[in-house]
N, C-alpha and C positions, 0 to 999 in steps of 0.2 A: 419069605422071611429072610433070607441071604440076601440077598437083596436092598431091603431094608435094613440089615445090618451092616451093609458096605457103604450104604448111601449115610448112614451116623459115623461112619469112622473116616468117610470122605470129607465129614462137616467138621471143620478144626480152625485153630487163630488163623490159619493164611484165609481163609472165607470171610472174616470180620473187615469190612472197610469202613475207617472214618471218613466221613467227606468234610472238608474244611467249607468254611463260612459261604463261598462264592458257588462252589459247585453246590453244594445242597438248594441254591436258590437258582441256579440255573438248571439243575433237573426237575424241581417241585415248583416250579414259578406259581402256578397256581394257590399254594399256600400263601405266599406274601403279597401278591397284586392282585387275587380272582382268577379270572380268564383274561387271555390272551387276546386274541381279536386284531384285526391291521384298523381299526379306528371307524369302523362305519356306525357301531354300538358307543351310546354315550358313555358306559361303563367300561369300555375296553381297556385294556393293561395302559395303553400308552400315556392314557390319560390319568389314571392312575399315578402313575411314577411322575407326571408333571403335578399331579396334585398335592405326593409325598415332599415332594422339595419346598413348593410353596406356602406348607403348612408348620415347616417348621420356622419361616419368616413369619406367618401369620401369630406363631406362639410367642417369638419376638415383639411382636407390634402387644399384642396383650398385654407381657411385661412391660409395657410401658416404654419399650426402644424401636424407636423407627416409627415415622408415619407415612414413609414411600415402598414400594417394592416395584422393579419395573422387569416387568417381563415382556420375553421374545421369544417367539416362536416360529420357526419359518417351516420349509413341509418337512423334514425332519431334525430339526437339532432346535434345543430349547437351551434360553439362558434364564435366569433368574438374580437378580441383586437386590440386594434388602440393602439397611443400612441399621440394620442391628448394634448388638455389641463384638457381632462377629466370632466366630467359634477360637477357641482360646488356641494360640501356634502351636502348642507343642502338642495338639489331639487334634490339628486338623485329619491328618489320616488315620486315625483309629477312629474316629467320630463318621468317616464316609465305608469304615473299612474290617472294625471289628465287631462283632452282634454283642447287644448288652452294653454299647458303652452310646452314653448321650448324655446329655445335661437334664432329661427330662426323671431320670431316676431320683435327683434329686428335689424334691415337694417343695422346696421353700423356695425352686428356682421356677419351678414351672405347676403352681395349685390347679389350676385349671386349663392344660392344654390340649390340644386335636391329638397332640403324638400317645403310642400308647405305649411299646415296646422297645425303641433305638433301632428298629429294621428296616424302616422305610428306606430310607438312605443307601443303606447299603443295597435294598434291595434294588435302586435304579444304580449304581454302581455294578454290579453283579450283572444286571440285562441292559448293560449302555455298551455299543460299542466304543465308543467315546465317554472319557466323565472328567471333568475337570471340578477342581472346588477351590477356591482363595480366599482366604480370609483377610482382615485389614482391622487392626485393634492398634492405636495411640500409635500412628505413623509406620508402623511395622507391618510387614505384609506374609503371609505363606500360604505355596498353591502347591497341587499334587495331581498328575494327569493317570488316569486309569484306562485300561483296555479291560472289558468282561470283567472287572472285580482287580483285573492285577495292575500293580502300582509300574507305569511306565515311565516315569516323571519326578522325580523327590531332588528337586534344587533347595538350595539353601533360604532362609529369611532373608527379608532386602529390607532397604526403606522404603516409603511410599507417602504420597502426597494426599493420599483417595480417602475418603469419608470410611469411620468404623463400619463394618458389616458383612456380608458373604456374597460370593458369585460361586452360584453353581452353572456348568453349562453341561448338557449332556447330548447323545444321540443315540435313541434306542436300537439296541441290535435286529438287524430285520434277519438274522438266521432266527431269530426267536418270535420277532412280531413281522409275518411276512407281508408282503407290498402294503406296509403300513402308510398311514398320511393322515395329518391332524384336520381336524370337520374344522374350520370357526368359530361354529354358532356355539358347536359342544364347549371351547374353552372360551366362548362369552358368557353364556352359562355362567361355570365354574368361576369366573373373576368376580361377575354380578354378585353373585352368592357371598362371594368373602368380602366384597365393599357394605353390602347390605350388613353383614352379620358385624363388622367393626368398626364403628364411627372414629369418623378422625382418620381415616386408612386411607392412600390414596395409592391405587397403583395401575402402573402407566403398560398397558398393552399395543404391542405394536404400532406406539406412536398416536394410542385413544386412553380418555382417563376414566377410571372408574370410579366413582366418588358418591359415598350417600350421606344424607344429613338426619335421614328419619329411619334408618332402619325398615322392619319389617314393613312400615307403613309404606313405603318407598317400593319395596318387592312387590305388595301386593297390588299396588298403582301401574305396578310394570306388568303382572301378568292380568289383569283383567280391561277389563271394556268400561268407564265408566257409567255409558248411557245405560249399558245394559246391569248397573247394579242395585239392588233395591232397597237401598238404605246406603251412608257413605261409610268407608271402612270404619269398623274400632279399631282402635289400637291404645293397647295398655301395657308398661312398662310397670315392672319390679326388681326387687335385687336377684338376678342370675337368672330371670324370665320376663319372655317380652313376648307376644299374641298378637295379631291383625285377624280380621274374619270380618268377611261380610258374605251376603246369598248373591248369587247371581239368576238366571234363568236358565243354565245348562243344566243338563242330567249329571247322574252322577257330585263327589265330593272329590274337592282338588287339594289335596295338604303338602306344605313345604315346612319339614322339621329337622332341625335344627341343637346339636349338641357340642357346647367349646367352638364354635364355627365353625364343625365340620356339616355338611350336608348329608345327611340321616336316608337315600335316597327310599330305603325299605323300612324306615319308621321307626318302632320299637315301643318299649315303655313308657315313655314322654307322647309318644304320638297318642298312642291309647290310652293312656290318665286323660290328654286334651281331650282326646272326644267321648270320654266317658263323664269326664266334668263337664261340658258344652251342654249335654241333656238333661243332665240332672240340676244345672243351674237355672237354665230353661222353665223346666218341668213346676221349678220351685218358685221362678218367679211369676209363671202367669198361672200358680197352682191351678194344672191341668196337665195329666199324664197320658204328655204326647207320644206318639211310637216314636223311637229311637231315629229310625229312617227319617221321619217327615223334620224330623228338626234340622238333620244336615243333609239333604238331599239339596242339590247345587251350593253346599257352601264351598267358599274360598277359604283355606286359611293357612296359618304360615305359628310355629311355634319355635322358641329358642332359649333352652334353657346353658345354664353353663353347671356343671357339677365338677367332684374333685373325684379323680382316680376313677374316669370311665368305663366301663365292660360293654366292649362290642362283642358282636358274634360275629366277626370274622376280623383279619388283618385288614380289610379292605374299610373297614369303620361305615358300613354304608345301614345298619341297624343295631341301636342300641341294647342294650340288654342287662342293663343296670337297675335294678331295683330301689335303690334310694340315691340320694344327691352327696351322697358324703359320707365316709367311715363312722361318723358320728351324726346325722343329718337324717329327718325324716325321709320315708318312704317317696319315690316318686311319687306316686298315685295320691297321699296325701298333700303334698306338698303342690303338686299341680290345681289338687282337685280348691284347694285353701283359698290360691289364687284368683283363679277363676270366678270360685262362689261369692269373695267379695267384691273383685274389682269389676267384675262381668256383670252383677247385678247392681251395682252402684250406677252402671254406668246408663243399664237400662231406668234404673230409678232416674236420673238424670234428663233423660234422651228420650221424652214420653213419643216423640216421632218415629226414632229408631225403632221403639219396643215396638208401638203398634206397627211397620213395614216389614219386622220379625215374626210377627205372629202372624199378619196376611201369608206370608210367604209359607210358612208350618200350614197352615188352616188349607193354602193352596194344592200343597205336595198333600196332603192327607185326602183329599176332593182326587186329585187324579192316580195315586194308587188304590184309591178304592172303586173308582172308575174301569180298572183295569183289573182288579182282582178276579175275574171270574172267570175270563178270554186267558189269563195269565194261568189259572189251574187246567184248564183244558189243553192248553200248548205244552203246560210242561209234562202233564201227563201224555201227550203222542209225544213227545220228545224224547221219555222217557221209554216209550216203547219201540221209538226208530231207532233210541241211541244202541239198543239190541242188535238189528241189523241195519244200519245206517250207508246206507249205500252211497251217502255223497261224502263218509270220512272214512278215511283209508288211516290208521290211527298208526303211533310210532311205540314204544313201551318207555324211552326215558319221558319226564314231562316233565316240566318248569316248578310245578308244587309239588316235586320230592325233593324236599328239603336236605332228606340225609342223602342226594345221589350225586357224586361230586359230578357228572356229566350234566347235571340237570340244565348246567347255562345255553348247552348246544341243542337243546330240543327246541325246535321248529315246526310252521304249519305253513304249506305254500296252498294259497287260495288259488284255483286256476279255471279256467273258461272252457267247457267240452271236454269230450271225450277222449281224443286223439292227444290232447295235453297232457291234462293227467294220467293219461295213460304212460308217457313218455318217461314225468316225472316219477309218475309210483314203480315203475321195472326197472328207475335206476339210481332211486332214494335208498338212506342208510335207515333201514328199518328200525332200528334202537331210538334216532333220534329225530327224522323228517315223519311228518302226516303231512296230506294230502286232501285236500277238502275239495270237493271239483261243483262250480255254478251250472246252473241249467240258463244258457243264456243270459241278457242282460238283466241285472238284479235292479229292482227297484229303486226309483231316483224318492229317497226319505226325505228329502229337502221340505222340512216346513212341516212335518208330519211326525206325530207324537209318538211317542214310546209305545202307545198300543200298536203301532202298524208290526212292532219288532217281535208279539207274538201271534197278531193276527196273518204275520206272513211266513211259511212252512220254512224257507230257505233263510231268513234271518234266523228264527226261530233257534232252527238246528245249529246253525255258526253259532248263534250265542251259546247254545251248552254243549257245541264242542271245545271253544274256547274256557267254557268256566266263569262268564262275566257277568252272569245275570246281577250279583251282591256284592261284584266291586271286581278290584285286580288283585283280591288275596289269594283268592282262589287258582288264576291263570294257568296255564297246562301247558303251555309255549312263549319260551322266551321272545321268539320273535316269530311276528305273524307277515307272510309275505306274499303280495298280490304278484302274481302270475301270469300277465298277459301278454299278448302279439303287441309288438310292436306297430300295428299299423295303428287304424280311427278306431276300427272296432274294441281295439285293446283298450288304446288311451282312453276312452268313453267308460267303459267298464271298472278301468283302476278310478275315476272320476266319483263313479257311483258308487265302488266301497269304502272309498275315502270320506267320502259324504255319510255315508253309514255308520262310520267311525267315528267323525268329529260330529256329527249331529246326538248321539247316542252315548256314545263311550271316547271321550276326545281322552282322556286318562290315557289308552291306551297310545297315543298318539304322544301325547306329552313326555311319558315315562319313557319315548324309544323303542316302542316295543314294533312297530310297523313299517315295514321295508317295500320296497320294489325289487321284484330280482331282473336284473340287467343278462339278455343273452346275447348269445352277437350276432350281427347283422349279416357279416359276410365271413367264408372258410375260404383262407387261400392256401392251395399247395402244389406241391410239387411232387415227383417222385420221391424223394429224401423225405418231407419237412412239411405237415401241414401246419397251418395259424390259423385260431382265430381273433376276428375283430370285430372290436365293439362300435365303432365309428369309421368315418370315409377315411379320416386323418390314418390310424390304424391300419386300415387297408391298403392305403398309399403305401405306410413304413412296410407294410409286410410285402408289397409288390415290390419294393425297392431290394428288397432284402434276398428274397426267392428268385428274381430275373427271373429272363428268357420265358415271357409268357406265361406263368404261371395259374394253374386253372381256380378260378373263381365262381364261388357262389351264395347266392342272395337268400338268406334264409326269411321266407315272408308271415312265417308262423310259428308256433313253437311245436307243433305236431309234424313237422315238416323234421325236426332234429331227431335223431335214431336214440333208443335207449343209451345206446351204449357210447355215444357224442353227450348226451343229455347230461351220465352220468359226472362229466370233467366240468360243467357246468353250475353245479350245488356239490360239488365237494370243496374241499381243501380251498382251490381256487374263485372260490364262486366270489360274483360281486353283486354286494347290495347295497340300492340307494335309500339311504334310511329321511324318514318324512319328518322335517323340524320345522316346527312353528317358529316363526324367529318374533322376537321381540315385539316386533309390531303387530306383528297377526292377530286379528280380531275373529272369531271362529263366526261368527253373527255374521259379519259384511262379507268374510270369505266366501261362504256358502250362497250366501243373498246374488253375491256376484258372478259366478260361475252358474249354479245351478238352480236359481231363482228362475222367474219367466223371463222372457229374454227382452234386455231390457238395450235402450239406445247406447249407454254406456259401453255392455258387453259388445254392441254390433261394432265400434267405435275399437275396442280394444281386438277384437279379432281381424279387423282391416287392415289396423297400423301393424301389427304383430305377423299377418299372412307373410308365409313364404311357399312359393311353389318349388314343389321338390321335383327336378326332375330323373328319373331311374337312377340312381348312382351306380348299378351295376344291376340288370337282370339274371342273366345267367349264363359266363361265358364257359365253355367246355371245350378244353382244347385234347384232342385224340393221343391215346396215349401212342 
C-alpha cells in the first residue's frame, strides 16, 4: 500500500510530456505510414511516403491543374514535380510542417480527394533524412529544406522563370527504414494505377511515360492474357463509377478497387457492394440462383468509384470504410448495387455472345466444385483432425487475420525442406511471429493438374489450411509466406514446385506480395576480431578485402549446415527477402507451360544458352588458429 502510495505522489506535471508534431511521428511511425519495412514488401513505408507526396499532385490533376507530374526515383532519394497551382508561398512550410493544416480541409477546394487528414506530408518530412519542397505560383518561387521534420533551410522568395507547381524531393531516413532500397516493378505498379485511374494524366518516370486512354479497360488488358479470356472485357463507365471484368481460366477471384485514385489494396465497402451486385445481377438475369462462388470464381475485375469525404480504416488509405458516397448521397451498397443492375444487364441484353460465354463459364465452375465436393469434405475433415497435432506446422501466436494486433504485419511462415532445416529455423524463430511449416521432400510438380490434386494430396492439403486459403485471402494467417530452401539444384527445384503450387492454385497470393524467398549466405568469413557474412562471391571478395591476412572461410552448402544460433541473425532484424513479382508482362499460363510443362525444344534451347558452369567458389578454407 506505501508503496503504491509513493508511486501516485511520484506521478505529478514534471511526468506529463507533450511531443511536438515531428517526434510523435517519429516514435509512432506506424500510425501514419503502416509498417516500416527496407522495401522488399510492396506496402512497405517507403513506398508509402512516395505515394503520400504524389497523391497530393494527383488531387491537383483532379482539380483540373496540371496534366504532367514527372517523377524520380533513384535507390534512395525521390523527387516529384507537378505542375499544379502550386502550394500558396506564404504556407509552404506549414503545409510540409504543421499537422492539420492543408488545402484539403477546405471542400470547395478538394470535393473528391485521395488526402484524408494534412499528415501525409508531414509525415514523409518527419521520417526524410532529407525533405526539400518549392513551390512556383505567377513567376514567384519558395523552397524550405528539412532534416527529420526540422526546418534547416528558410531562404527568402526569389523570382523564377519555371512553370506554376511543386517539387518535392525527399530521402527516407534509414536510422528508421533500415537497408532500405526501392523494388521497380513495386513503383511501376503504383504509377500504372494513378495513369489508369486519371485520364488526361501523364507522368514521366525515370525517363518512361505512363499514359492511359481507357482507364479501367486499359488496367484490365495489362493484367490479364488475352488468349486465355472467355469473353472480351466489359467495361462501363458512369458518373464517379467505372467497372471492367471479365472470367479468365485461373482459380480463384483477382479484384483491383479503387477510391478518389487511391488503390484500395485491402478492398472495403465498394469492393463488397461490387461483388455482392455482380451475383445478384447475374442470378437475375439468367433467372437461375447460382452459388455465389460459381459466378466469380476466375473473374477479373477492377472497380473505381470517387466519393466526397472518404473514411479509410487506417492512415495508410489501403481499405475503405465508408458507408455511403457523400454526406448527403446514397449508401455505397445501393448506390454500387443501382449501377451495376442496370448497366451490367443492359450490356448482357446487348451482347447475347458475352452472356452466353458468362454463363458456360458459371455452368463450368459449378461442374467442377461439385466434382470435388466429396474428396473436398474428407480432406478437410483429416485437416481438421491433423491441424490438432500437425507435425509439419510449428505455428507462431501473432497471425496476419488479427485485425486488432498492431504486430499482425510481421507474422510470417517459412516453408522449408527436412528435418535438419526446420529444425535450425524453429530453435531460432521469434515465436510470437515466425511458423514454420517443414516439406517431406519434393512436393509435387501441380503443373496442369486441377484443384482436386490440392485435397487429394495430404501436404498441400495441410499448407492450404495452415495458410487459411482454401475461400480466398480474407482469411490469411501470414503476412508473408516464405520458401526456404538450399541454395544448391535440390533447393532451386523445390522453390520451382511451390511456386508453381502458388501460381497454378492461389496466384492471389503471389500478386498481393505476400510470397518471398529467404536469401541466406553462401559464405562466413572471419577472423579472430570480426566475422561476416555474404551473400555473394562479390560480398566475399569485399569482406576478404576488408579482414586480410587470410582470413578463415566458409561455404555453407545447406541451410542445416547453419547452427541455431547463426540461423537466428538470419530471419531477424537483418533478414533478407527476395519477394516474387509478376511483372507486367507475365502470363501465369505460358510461365508455367514453360518451365514446368514437359520439356519441350524451346526450354532445351533456353537452358543451353542460359548454362553457366560454376566452378567451387570457395569449398572450405580453414586456416589454424
Amino acid at each position: 500500500m506505501a508503496n503504491e502510495q509513493a508511486a501516485v505522489s511520484n506521478y505529478t506535471e514534471d511526468n506529463i510530456r507533450s511531443l511536438d508534431w515531428k517526434e510523435h511521428i517519429r516514435l509512432r511511425p506506424g500510425m501514419y505510414i503502416g509498417k516500416l519495412g527496407d522495401g522488399a514488401a510492396m506496402d512497405d513505408g517507403i513506398y508509402v511516403l512516395v505515394k503520400e507526396i504524389i497523391d497530393n499532385s494527383i488531387d491537383e490533376h483532379m482539380m483540373g491543374n496540371g496534366k504532367v507530374i514527372n517523377v524520380k526515383v533513384t535507390d534512395h532519394r525521390v523527387e516529384v514535380r507537378d505542375f499544379g497551382r502550386g502550394i500558396p508561398l506564404g504556407k509552404v512550410i506549414d503545409c510540409v510542417s504543421k499537422i492539420n493544416t492543408g488545402g484539403k480541409y477546405d471542400s470547395n477546394a478538394f470535393q473528391k480527394s485521395v488526402g484524408l487528414n494534412g499528415v501525409g506530408t508531414k509525415a514523409v518530412n518527419a521520417l526524410s533524412d532529407y525533405f526539400k519542397v518549392q513551390s512556383f505560383r505567377e513567376g514567384r518561387t519558395k523552397m524550405a529544406e528539412f532534416h527529420q521534420g526540422e526546418l534547416t533551410n528558410d531562404p527568402p522568395e526569389t523570382t523564377t522563370t519555371e512553370r506554376n507547381g511543386t517539387l518535392t524531393i525527399f530521402e527516407p531516413d534509414g536510422t528508421v527504414f533500415k537497408n532500405f532500397h526501392f523494388i521497380p516493378q513495386y513503383l511501376d505498379n503504383l504509377l500504372w494505377n494513378y495513369a489508369f485511374l486519371n485520364a488526361g494524366l501523364t507522368i514521366n518516370f525515370n525517363g518512361v511515360k505512363y499514359y492511359s486512354e481507357n482507364g479501367l479497360l486499359d488496367l484490365l488488358n495489362r493484367k490479364t492474357n488475352e488468349e486465355e479470356l472467355r469473353y472480351p472485357i466489359i467495361h462501363l463507365k458512369g458518373e464517379d463509377i467505372e467497372i471492367a471484368l471479365t472470367h479468365n481460366n485461373q482459380y480463384g477471384e483477382e479484384y483491383y478497387s479503387f477510391v478518389n485514385g487511391q488503390y484500395t489494396t485491402q478492398g472495403g465497402t465498394h469492393l463488397a457492394a461490387f461483388r455482392e451486385a455482380l451475383v445478384k445481377t447475374v442470378r437475375e438475369f439468367y433467372k437461375k440462383d447460382f452459388d455465389a462462388s460459381d459466378v466469380r470464381t476466375s473473374i477479373v475485375g477492377a472497380i473505381a468509384v470517387r466519393v466526397q469525404e472518404p473514411v479509410f480504416e487506417s492512415q495508410t488509405k489501403t481499405k475503405l470504410g465508408s458507408q455511403s458516397v457523400g454526406p448527403e448521397g446514397p449508401t455505397m451498397r445501393t448506390f454500387i448495387n443501382d449501377f451495376v443492375k442496370k448497366y451490367l444487364d443492359d450490356f448482357l441484353h446487348s451482347h447475347p455472345s458475352v452472356a452466353e460465354a458468362l454463363q458456360k463459364r458459371i455452368i463450368q465452375s459449378e461442374r467442377e466444385r461439385k466434382e470435388i465436393a466429396g474428396i473436398k469434405k474428407l480432406a478437410n475433415d483429416r485437416a481438421k483432425k491433423a491441424n490438432l497435432h500437425n507435425k509439419k506446422l510449428r505455428d507462431c501466436r501473432i497471425h496476419f487475420d488479427d485485425l486488432k494486433n498492431e504486430r499482425r504485419d510481421d507474422s510470417m511462415i517459412f516453408i522449408t525442406e527436412g528435418d535438419s532445416a526446420s529444425g535450425s529455423i524453429t530453435k531460432s524463430r521469434d515465436v510470437q511471429t515466425q511458423a514454420v511449416f517443414s516439406l517431406r521432400g519434393k512436393p509435387l510438380n501441380c503443373y496442369s493438374l486441377t484443384k482436386k490434386i490440392v485435397y487429394e494430396n495430404e501436404e498441400f492439403n495441410l499448407l492450404q489450411h495452415a495458410l487459411n486459403i482454401e475461400d480466398g485471402l480474407e482469411g490469411l494467417r501470414y503476412r508473408k509466406i516464405i520458401i526456404s530452401t538450399d541454395a544448391d539444384v535440390d533447393g532451386m527445384h523445390i522453390r520451382l514446385l511451390m511456386l508453381t503450387f502458388f501460381l497454378q492454385f492461389f496466384p492471389d497470393l503471389v500478386r498481393n506480395g505476400h510470397v518471398y524467398i529467404l536469401e541466406t549466405p553462401l559464405f562466413r568469413v572471419r577472423n579472430k576480431k570480426e566475422t561476416i557474412y555474404c551473400y555473394s562471391d562479390e560480398e566475399r571478395q569485399q569482406a576478404i578485402n576488408k579482414l586480410g591476412s587470410k582470413p578463415e572461410i566458409t561455404r555453407f552448402k545447406g541451410l542445416g549446415e547453419i547452427s541455431p544460433e547463426e540461423f537466428g541473425k538470419f530471419i531477424g532484424e537483418d533478414m533478407r527477402l527476395e519477394p516474387i513479382i509478376l511483372k507486367k508482362e507475365t502470363k501465369i499460363p505460358q510461365l508455367l507451360e514453360f518451365f514446368m510443362g514437359k520439356n519441350t525444344p524451346d526450354r532445351q534451347i533456353f537452358i543451353i544458352d542460359n548454362l553457366k558452369i560454376e566452378k567451387d567458389l570457395v569449398e572450405e578454407v580453414v586456416i589454424e588458429d
